[in-house]
Phi, psi and omega in degrees: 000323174327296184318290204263035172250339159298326201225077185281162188217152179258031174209175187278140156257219185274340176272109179296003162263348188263156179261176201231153202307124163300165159282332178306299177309332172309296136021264167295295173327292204262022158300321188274116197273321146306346175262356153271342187277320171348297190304276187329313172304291172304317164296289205313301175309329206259332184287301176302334174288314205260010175097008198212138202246140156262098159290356179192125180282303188276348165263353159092338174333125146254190166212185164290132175285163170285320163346293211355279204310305157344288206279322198268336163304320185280303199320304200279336144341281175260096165251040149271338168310333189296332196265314156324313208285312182337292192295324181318289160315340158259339153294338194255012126295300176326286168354301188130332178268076174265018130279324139009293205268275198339343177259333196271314170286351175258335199259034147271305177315310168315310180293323171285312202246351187256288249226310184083025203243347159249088178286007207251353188260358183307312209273350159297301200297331206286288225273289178293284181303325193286324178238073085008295186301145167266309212267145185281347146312328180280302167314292144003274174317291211303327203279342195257347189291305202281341171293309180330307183297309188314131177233141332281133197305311181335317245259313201326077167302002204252331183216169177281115180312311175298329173280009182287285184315327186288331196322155153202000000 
């Protein structure tokens, strides 16, 4: 019940009593400087769970918390954190903060196909989190990020290889 009241959304989730978010209240939210900082407060707490620092509030950067290792044995653990990270990631489209979400997905994609240290969050990240992303540019960059990484590439299921290959 925390999450969604913290990561409100415009579709039902799994608690079938919470209503789900208007555009009008969408709105009004980010009319409220307090209620973004709120927002904002709140992603920080959920980042800091999972192990993860928000470094620079206006570009959206993260790093690894000193926890990390810690924190990231429950992620790979608990794949209801996964479901979570989701709803994180589609409010913070809602919001307004899709560069948010471009940073939380590449430092999951990293943390998966690069660095390998959450294998049990690779196919979320893959299947979920990557689409996400609102702006289709951005989605793009991430989807040409995870193939590059992706072992084996042949393997790659998320995009057309040949428009893979052209990207730039």
């Amino acid at each position: 019940k925390f999450l969604f009241r913290l990561f409100p959304l415009r579709e039902h989730g799994m608690n079938l009593r919470a209503k789900p978010l208007t555009c009008q209240e969408i709105q009004a939210f980010k009319k409220s400087k307090e209620v973004m900082q709120r927002f904002v407060r709140a992603y920080q707490l959920m980042l800091r769970f999972y192990g993860i620092i928000l470094v620079n509030e206006e570009t959206g950067e993260l790093k690894r918390a000193e926890n990390w290792a810690e924190r990231f044995q429950n992620l790979n653990r608990f794949s209801h954190n996964n479901l979570r990270i989701t709803r994180i990631l589609k409010c913070l489209g809602e919001m307004g903060y899709e560069h948010y979400q471009v940073h939380l997905v590449k430092f999951f994609l990293t943390e998966t196909l690069v660095k390998e240290t959450l294998p049990n969050v690779k196919r979320s990240a893959l299947d979920y989190f990557l689409f996400t992303v609102r702006s289709k540019r951005k989605r793009r960059e991430l989807v040409h990020y995870a193939w590059q990484h992706f072992k084996p590439q042949g393997s790659f299921a998320w995009g057309p290889h040949d428009k893979l290959l052209k990207y730039r």
